[in-house]
DRENMI-716237 format. One record per residue (C-alpha): residue in one letter; residue number from 0; x, y, z. Coordinates in steps of 0.05 Angstrom, whole numbers, plus 32768, in hexadecimal, padded with zeros to 4 digits. Example, Ala and Ser with C-alpha at 12.3 -4.5 7.8 and 13.67 -1.06 7.14 Angstrom:
<loti 'A'; 0; <80F6; 7FA6; 809C>> <loti 'S'; 1; <8111; 7FEB; 808F>> 
***
This chain:
<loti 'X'; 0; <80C0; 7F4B; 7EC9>> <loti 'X'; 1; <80F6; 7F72; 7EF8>> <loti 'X'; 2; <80E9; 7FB6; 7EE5>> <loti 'X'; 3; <8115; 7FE7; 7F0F>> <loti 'X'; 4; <80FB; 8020; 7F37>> <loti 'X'; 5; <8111; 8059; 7F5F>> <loti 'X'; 6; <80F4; 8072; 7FA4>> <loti 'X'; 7; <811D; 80A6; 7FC3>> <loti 'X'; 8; <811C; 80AF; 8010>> <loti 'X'; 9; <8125; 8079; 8044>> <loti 'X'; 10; <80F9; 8099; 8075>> <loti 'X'; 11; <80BA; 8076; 8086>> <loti 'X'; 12; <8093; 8087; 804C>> <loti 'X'; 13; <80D0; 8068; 8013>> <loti 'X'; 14; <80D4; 8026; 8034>> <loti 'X'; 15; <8096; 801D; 803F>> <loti 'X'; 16; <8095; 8025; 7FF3>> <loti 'X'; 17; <80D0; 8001; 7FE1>> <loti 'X'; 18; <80C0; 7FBF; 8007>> <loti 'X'; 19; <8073; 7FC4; 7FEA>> <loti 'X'; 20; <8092; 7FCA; 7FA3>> <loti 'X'; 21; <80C8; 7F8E; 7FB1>> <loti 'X'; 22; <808B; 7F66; 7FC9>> <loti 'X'; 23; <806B; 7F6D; 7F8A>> <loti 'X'; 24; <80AB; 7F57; 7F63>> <loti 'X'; 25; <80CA; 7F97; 7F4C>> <loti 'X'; 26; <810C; 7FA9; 7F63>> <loti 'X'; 27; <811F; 7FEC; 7F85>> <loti 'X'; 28; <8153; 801B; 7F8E>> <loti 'X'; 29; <814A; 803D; 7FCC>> <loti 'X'; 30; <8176; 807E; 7FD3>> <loti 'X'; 31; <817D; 8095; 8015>> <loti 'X'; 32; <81AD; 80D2; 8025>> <loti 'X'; 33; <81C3; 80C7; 8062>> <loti 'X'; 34; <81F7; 80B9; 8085>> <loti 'X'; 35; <821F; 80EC; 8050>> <loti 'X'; 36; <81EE; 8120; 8053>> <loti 'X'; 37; <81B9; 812E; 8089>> <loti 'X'; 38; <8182; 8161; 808C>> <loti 'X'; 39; <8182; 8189; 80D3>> <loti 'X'; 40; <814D; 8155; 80F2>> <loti 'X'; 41; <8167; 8117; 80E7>> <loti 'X'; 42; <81A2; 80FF; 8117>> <loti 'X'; 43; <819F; 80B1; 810E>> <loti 'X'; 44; <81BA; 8081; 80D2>> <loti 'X'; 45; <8184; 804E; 80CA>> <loti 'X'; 46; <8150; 804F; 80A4>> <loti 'X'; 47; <8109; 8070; 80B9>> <loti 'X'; 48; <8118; 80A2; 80F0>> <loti 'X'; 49; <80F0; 80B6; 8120>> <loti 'X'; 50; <80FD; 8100; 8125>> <loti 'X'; 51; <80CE; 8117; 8159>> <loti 'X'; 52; <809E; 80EA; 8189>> <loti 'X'; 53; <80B4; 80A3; 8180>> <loti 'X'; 54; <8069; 80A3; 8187>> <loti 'X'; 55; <803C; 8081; 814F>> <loti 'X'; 56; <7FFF; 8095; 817C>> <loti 'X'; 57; <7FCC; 805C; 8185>> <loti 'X'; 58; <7FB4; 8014; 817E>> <loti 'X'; 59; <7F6A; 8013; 818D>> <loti 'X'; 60; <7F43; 8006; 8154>> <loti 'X'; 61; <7F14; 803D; 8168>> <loti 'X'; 62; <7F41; 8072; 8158>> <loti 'X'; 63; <7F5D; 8090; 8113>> <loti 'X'; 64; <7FA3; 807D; 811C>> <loti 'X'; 65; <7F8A; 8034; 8135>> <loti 'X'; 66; <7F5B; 802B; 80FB>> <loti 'X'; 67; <7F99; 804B; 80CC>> <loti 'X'; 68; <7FCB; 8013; 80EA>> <loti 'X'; 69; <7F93; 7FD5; 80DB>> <loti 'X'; 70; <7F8C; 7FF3; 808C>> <loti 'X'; 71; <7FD8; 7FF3; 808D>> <loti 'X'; 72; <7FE2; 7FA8; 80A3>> <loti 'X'; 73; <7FB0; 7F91; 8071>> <loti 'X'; 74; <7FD7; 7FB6; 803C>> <loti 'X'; 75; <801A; 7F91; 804F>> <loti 'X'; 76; <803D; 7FCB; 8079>> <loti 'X'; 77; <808C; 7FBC; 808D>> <loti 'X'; 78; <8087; 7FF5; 80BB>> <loti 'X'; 79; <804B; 7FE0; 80EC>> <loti 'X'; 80; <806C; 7F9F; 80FA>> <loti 'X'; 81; <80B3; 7FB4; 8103>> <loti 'X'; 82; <808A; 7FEF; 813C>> <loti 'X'; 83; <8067; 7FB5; 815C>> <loti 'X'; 84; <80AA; 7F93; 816B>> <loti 'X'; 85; <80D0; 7FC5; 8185>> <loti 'X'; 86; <8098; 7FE7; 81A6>> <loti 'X'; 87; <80A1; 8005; 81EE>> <loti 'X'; 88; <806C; 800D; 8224>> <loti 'X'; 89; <803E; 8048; 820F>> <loti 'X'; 90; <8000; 8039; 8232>> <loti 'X'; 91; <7FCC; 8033; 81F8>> <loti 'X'; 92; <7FF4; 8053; 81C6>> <loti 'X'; 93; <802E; 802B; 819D>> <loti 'X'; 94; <8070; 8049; 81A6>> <loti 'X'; 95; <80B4; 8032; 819B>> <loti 'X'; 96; <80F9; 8033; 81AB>> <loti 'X'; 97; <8109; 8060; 8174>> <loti 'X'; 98; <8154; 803A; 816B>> <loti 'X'; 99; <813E; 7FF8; 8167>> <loti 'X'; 100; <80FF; 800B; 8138>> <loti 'X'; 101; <8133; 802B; 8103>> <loti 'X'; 102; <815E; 7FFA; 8103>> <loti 'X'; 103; <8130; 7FBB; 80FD>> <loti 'X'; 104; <8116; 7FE1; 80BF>> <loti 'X'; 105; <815B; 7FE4; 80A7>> <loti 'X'; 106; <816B; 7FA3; 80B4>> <loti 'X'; 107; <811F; 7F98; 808A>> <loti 'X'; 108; <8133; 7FC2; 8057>> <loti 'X'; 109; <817F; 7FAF; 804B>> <loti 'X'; 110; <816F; 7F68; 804E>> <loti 'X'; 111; <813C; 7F63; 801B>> <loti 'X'; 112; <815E; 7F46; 7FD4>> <loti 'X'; 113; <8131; 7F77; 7FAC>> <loti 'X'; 114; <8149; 7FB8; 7FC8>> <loti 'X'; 115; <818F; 7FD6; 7FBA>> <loti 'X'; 116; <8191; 800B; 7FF6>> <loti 'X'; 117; <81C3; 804D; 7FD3>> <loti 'X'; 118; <81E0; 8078; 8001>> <loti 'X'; 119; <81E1; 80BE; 7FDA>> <loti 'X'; 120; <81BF; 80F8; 7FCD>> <loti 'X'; 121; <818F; 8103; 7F9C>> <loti 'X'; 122; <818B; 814A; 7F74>> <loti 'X'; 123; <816D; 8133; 7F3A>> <loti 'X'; 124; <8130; 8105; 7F2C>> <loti 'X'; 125; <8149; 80D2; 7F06>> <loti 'X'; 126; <8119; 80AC; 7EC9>> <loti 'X'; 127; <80EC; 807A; 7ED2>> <loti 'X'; 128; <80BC; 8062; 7F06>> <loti 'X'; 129; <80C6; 8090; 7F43>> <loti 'X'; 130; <80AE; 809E; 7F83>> <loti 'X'; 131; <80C7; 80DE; 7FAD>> <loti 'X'; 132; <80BF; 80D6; 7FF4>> <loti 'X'; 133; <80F1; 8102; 8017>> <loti 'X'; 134; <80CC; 8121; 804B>> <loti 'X'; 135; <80B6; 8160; 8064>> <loti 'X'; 136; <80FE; 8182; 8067>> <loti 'X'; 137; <8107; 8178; 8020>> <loti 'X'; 138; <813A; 81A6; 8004>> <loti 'X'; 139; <817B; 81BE; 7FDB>> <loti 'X'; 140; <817D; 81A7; 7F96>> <loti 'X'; 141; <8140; 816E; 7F98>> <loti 'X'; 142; <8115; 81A5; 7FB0>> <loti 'X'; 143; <8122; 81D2; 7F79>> <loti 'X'; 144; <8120; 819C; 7F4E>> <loti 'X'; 145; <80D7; 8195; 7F66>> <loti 'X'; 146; <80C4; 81D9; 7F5F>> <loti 'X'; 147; <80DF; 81DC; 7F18>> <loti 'X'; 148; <80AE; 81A5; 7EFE>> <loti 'X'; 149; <8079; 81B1; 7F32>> <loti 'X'; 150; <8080; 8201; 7F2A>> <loti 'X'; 151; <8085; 8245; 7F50>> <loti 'X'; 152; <804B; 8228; 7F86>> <loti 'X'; 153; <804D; 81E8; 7F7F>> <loti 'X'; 154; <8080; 81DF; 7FBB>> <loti 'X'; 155; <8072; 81FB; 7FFC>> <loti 'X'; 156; <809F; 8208; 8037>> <loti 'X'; 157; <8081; 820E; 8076>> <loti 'X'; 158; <803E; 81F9; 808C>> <loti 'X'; 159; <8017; 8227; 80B2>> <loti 'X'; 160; <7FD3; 820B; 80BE>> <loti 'X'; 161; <7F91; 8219; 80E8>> <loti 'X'; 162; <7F77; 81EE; 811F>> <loti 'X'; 163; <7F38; 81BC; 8109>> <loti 'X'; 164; <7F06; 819F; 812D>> <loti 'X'; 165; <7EC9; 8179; 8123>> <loti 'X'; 166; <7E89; 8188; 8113>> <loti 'X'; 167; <7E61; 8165; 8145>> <loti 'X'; 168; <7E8D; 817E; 8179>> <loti 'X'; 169; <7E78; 81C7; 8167>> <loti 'X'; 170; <7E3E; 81E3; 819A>> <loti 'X'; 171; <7E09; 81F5; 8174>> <loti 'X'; 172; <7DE6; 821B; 819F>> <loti 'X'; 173; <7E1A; 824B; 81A2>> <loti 'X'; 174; <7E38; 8257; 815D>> <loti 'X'; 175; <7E09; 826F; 8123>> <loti 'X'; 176; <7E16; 825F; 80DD>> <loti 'X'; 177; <7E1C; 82A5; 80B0>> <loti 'X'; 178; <7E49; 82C6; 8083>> <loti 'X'; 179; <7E5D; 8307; 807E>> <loti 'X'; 180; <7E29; 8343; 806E>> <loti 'X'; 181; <7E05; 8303; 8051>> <loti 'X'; 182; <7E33; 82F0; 801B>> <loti 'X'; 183; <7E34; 82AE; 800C>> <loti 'X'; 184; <7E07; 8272; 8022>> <loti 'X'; 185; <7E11; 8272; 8070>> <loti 'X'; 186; <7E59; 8255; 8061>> <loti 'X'; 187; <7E79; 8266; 80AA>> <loti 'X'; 188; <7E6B; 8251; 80F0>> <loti 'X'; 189; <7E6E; 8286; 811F>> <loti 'X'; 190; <7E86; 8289; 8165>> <loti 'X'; 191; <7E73; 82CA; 8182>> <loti 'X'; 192; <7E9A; 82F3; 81C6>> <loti 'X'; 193; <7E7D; 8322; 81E8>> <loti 'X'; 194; <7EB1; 8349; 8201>> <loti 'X'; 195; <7EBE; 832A; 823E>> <loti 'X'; 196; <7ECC; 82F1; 8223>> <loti 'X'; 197; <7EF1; 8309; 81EE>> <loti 'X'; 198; <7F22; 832A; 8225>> <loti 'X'; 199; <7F27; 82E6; 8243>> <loti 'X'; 200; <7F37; 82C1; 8207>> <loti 'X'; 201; <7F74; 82F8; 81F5>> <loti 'X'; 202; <7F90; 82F7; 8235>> <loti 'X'; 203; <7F96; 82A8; 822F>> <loti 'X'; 204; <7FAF; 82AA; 81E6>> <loti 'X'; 205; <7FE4; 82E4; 81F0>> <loti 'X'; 206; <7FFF; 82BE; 822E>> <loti 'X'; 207; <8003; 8276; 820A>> <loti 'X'; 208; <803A; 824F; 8207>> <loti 'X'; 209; <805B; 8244; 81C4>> <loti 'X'; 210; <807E; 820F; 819D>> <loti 'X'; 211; <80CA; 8222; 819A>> <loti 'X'; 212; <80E4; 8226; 8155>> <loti 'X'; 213; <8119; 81FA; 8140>> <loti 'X'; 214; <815B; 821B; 812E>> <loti 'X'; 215; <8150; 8205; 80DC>> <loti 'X'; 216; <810A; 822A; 80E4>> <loti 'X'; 217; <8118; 826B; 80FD>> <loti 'X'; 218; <8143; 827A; 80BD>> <loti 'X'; 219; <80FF; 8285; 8097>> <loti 'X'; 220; <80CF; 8296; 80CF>> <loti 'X'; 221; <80C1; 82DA; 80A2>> <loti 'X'; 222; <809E; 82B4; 806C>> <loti 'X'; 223; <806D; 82A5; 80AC>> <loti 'X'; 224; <8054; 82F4; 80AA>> <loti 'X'; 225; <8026; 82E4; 806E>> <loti 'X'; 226; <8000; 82AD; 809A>> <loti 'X'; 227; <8012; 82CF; 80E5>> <loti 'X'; 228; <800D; 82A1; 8124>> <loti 'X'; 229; <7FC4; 82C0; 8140>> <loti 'X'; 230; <7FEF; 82BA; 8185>> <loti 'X'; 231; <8023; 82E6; 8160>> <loti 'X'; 232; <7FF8; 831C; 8148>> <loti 'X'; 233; <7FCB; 8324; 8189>> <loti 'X'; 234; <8003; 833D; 81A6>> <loti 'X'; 235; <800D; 8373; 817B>> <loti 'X'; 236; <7FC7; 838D; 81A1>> <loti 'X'; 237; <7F8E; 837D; 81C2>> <loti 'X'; 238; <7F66; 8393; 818A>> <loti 'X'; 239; <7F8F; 8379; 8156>> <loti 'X'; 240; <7F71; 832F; 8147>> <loti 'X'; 241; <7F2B; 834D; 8152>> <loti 'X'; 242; <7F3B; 837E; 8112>> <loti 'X'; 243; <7F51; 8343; 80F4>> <loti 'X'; 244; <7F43; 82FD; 80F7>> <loti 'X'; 245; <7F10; 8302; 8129>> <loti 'X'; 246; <7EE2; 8346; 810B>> <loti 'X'; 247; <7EA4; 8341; 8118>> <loti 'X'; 248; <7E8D; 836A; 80E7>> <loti 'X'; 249; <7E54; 835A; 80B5>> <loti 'X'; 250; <7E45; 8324; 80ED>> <loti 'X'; 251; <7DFB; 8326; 8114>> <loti 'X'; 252; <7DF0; 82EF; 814F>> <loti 'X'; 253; <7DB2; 82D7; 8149>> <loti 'X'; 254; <7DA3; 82C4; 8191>> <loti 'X'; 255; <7DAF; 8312; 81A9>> <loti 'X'; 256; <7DA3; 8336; 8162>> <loti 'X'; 257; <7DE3; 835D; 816B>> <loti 'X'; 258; <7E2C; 8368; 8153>> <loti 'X'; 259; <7E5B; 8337; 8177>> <loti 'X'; 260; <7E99; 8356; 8196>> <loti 'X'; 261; <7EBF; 8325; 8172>> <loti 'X'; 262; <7EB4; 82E1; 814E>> <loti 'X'; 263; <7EDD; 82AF; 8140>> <loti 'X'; 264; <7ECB; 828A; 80FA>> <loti 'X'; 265; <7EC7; 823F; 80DF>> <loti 'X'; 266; <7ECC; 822D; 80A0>> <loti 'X'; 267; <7EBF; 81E4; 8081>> <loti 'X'; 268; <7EF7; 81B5; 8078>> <loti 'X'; 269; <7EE3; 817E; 804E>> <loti 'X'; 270; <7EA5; 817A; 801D>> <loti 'X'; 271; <7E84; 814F; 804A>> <loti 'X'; 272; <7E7D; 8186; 8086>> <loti 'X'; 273; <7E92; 815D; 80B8>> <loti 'X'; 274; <7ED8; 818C; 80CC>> <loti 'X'; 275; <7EDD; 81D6; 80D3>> <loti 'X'; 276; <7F1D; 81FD; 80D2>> <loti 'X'; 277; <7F2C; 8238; 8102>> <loti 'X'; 278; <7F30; 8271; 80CB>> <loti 'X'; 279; <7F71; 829C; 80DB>> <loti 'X'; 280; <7F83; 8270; 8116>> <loti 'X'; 281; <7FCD; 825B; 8100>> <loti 'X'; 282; <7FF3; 8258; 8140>> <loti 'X'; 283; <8033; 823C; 815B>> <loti 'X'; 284; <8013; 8235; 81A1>> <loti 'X'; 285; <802F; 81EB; 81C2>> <loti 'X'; 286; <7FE9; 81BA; 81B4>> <loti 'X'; 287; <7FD3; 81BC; 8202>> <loti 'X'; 288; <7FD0; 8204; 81F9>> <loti 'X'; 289; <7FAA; 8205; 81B7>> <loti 'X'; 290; <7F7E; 81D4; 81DB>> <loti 'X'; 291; <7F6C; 81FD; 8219>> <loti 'X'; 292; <7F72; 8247; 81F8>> <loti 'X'; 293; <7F44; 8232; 81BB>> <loti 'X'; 294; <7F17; 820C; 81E8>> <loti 'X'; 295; <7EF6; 8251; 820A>> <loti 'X'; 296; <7EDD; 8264; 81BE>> <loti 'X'; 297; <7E94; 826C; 81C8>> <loti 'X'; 298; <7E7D; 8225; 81B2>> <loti 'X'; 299; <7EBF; 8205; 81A9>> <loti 'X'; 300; <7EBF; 81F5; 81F8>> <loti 'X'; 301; <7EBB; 81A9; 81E2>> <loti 'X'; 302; <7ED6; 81AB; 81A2>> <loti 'X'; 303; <7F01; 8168; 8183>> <loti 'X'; 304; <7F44; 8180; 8166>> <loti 'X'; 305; <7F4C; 8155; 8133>> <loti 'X'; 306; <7F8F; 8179; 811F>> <loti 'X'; 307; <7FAE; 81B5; 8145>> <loti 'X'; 308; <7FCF; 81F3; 8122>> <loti 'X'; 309; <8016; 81F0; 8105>> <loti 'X'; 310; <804E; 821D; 80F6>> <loti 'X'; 311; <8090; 81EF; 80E0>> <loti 'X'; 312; <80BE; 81EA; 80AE>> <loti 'X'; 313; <8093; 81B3; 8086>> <loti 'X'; 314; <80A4; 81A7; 8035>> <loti 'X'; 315; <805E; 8193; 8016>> <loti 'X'; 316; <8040; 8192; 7FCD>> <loti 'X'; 317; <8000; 81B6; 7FB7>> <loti 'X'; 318; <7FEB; 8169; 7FAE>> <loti 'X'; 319; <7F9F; 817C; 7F9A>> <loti 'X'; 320; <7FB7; 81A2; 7F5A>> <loti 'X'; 321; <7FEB; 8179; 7F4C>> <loti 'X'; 322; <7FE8; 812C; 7F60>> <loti 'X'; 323; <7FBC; 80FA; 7F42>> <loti 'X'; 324; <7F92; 80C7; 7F74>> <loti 'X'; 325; <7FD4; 809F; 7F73>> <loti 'X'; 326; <8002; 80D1; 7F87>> <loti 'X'; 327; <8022; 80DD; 7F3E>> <loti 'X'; 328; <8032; 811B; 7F29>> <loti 'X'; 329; <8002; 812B; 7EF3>> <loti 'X'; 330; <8033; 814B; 7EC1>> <loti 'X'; 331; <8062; 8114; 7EC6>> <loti 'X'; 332; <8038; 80D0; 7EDC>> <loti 'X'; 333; <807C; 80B4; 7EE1>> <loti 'X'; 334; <8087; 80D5; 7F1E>> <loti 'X'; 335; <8064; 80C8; 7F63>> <loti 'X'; 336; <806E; 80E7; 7FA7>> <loti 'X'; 337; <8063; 80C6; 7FE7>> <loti 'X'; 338; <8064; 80D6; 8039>> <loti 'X'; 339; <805C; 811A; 805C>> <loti 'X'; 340; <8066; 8146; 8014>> <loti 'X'; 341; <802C; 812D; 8000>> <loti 'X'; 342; <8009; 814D; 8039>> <loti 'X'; 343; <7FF0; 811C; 806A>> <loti 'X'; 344; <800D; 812C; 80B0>> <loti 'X'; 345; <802C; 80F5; 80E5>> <loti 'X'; 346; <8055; 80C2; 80E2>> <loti 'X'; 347; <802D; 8081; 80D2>> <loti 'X'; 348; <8004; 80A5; 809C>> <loti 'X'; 349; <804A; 80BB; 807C>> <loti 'X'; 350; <804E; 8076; 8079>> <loti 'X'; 351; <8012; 8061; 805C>> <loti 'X'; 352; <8014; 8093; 8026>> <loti 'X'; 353; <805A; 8070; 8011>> <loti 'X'; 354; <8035; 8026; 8017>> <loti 'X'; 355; <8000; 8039; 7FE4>> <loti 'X'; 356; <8036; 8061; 7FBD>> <loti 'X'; 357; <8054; 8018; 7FBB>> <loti 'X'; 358; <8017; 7FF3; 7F9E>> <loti 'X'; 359; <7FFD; 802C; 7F68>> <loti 'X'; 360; <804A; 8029; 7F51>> <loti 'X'; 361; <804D; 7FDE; 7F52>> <loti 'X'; 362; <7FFD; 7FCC; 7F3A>> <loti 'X'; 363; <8007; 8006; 7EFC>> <loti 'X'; 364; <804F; 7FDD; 7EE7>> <loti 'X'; 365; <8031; 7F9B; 7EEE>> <loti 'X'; 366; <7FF6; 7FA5; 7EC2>> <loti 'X'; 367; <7FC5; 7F8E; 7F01>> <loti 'X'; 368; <7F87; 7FB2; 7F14>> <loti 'X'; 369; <7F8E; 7FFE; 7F33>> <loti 'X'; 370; <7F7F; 7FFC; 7F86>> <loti 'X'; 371; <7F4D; 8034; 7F86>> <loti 'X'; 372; <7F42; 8037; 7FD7>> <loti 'X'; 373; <7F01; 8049; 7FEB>> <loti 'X'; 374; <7EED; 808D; 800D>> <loti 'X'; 375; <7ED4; 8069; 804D>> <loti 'X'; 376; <7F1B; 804B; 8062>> <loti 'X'; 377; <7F4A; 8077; 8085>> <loti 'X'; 378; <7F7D; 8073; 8048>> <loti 'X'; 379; <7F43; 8084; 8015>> <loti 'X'; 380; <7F34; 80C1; 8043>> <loti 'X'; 381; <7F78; 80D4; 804A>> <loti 'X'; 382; <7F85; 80D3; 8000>> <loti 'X'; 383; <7F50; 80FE; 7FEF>> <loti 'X'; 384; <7F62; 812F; 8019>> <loti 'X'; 385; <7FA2; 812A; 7FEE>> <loti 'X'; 386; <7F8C; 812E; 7FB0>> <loti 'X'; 387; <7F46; 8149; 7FB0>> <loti 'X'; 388; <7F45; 8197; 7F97>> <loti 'X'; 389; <7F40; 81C7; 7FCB>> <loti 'X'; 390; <7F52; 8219; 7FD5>> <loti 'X'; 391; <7F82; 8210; 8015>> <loti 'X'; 392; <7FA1; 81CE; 8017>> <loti 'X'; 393; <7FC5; 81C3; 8055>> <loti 'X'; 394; <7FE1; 817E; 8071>> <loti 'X'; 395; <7FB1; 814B; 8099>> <loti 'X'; 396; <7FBC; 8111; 80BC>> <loti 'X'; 397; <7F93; 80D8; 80D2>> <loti 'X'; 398; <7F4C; 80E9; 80F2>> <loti 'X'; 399; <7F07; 80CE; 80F5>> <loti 'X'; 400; <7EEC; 811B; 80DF>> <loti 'X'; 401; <7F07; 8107; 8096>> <loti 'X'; 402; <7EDA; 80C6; 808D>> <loti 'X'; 403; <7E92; 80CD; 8074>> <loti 'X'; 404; <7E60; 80CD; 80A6>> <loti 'X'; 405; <7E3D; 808D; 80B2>> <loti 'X'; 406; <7DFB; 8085; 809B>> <loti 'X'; 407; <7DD9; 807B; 80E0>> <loti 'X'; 408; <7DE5; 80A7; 8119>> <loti 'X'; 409; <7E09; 8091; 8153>> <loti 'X'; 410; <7E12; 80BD; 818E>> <loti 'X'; 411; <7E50; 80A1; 81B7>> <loti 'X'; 412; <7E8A; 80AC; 8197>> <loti 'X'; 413; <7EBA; 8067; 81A8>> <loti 'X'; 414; <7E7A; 8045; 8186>> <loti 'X'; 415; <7E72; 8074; 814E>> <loti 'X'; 416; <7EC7; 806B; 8144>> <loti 'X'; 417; <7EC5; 801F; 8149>> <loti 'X'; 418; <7E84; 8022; 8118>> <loti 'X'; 419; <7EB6; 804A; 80E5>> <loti 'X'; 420; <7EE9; 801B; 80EF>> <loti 'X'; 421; <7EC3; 7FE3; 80E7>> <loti 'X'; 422; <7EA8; 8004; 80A6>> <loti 'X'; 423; <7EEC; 8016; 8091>> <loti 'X'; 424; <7F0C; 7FD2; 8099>> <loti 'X'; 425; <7EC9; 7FB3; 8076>> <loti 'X'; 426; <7ED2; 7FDD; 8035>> <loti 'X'; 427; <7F23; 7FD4; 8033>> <loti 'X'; 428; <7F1E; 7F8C; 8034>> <loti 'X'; 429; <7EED; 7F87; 7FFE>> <loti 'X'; 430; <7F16; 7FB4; 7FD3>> <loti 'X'; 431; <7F56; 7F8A; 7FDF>> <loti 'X'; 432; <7F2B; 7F44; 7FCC>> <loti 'X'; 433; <7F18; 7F6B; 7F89>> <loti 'X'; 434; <7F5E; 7F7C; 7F76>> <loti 'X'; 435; <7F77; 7F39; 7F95>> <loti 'X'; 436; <7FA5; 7F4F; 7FC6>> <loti 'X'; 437; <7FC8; 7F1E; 7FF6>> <loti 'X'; 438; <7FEB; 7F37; 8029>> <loti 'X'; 439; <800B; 7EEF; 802C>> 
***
């Protein structure tokens, strides 16, 4: 069999999908836009440009993005390899020259008999078996394209998302669990200011530094009033966020049985409890400053950021309502999507989300068995996030808060992580030896 298919985007995610898909036999046109057209980030020819960081964070196996990179090379990744080789020195983290990483993938990518590389730009999806992965600055004609078989919502344009952090890095002691007026089931964490400390906080938040806006952002930086930076709207008084976001009304602290001056709320991530979000907390501040500003919250003085707030131009599906567990688009199963649309955040999961694009595409056209990844590997956890219904999707990337706990408690956290990781790897491998996958 040498069924054609289609994967649109040369950016980490598509080739990462298109040399996963030639692997298994099929052969691939790869469109890629540039060097005719360019959107306003990218500045290089080659294939899989780095935009930002040339960063792919780090190695360690105790850590998210080093247990992401093991799941990757056990799934046959192009990308990790080509990284390793051109890496730079980066301390513990694996960077690379961000030249020579491009154009090794290239030279990957070109030189591979199964993929016919097409320098053009794609408006319309064409039929057949295809995968979308054209990034986060998705737009013109494609996008509306999108939006027309996705509909009105089904295509946002800017992400604006809360800080998270993790559950067991909450202080208890501090924060008490209550809704407001008693509505609900004690859904909320609750980090009350007295007004001293409230003062405190403001003055730190108001005097923040920001991220600057690139120049194709500040076009639309209106559609950001709907979702205001809390950083932004502080300023507009002293009283302003604690009217808003942080009212305390409806809200008793238990420890002094009065009215807070102001509380800041959690709210529950993921099913499992183990990640609150900031509620109202979008911001634009730079991370360090998220990081020391959102650290004197009552109770958040030790908190884990497992992803910091965002405001940027960022093209991203409503995956939950309308992707499938692999990444086709439920009204037209023809159709998959892959890399940072699909809303996982960085650039190594961008890539892994194009990688297991790759093998549901491949697997479904080959008759062989589905690779249904289990919920305790990174790429499991990652993929529900995806695709598993929820009221405010927003993008996530790789983090240890999005794994189920482990059964037994374990109280430092490099031996917890490496127990995860060890978990993770454990469960991967026996799913690949049931679907008899060879990396060879």
């Amino acid at each position: 069999m040498n069924q054609k298919v289609t994967v649109i985007g040369g950016g980490l995610a598509g080739c990462e999908a298109a040399q996963i898909l030639a692997r298994y036999g099929l052969s691939v046109d790869l469109y890629e836009q540039k060097p005719a057209h360019r959107s306003p980030a990218h500045k290089y020819d080659g294939l899989s440009e780095l935009v930002c960081s040339n960063s792919l964070k780090a190695s360690r196996l105790d850590s998210a993005a080093g247990l992401l990179k093991e799941e990757m090379r056990l799934l046959g990744s192009l990308l990790l390899p080509c990284a390793e080789e051109t890496a730079v020195a980066a301390g513990g983290a694996l960077a690379v020259d961000r030249y020579r990483f491009s154009d090794l993938v290239t030279a990957k990518i070109r030189g591979n008999p199964a993929i016919r590389v097409i320098g053009q730009q794609v408006e319309r999806i064409p039929e057949g078996p295809v995968i979308v992965a054209t990034g986060p600055l998705t737009s013109g004609p494609l996008a509306e394209e999108i939006t027309r078989m996705t509909g009105k919502a089904g295509l946002s344009f800017f992400d604006a998302a809360a800080p998270i952090v993790t559950r067991e890095s909450i202080d208890e002691t501090v924060v008490f669990a209550a809704s407001r007026y008693g509505r609900g089931e004690d859904d909320y964490l609750n980090c009350p200011m007295n007004r001293e400390e409230y003062e405190a906080f403001y003055e730190a938040l108001v005097s923040a530094e920001g991220v600057e806006l690139k120049d194709f952002e500040k076009e639309g930086f209106s559609v950001y009033e709907g979702c205001m930076p809390v950083e932004i709207m502080a300023k507009r008084g002293p009283d302003t966020i604690r009217f808003g976001p942080l009212k305390p009304v409806g809200l008793r602290d238990p420890r002094t049985g009065r009215r807070p001056w102001a509380v800041v709320q959690l709210r529950k991530e993921n099913e499992a409890g183990t990640l609150y979000n900031l509620v109202g907390f979008q911001t634009n501040l730079k991370w360090g400053e998220q990081k020391r500003v959102f650290s004197m919250i009552p109770g958040l003085a030790n908190a884990e950021f497992v992803r910091y707030g965002v405001m940027h131009r960022n093209t991203f599906l409503d995956s939950p309502r309308l992707l499938d567990r692999e990444f086709r688009l439920k009204t037209s199963p023809q159709l998959r999507f892959a890399g940072q649309m699909t809303g996982v955040e960085g650039y190594m999961e961008s890539a892994a989300s194009g990688l297991l694009a790759g093998h549901y595409l491949a697997r479904e056209l080959l008759g062989l068995p589905p690779l249904i990844l289990p919920e305790e590997t990174m790429l499991g956890a990652l993929t529900a996030h995806v695709v598993n219904e929820q009221s405010d999707f927003q993008p996530m990337g790789a983090n240890m808060g999005i794994l189920p706990p482990l059964p037994e408690k374990i109280r430092d956290k490099k031996a917890r992580y490496l127990a995860l990781a060890e978990r993770s790897l454990a469960a991967l491998k026996r799913t690949l030896e049931e679907v008899s996958w060879t990396t060879a």
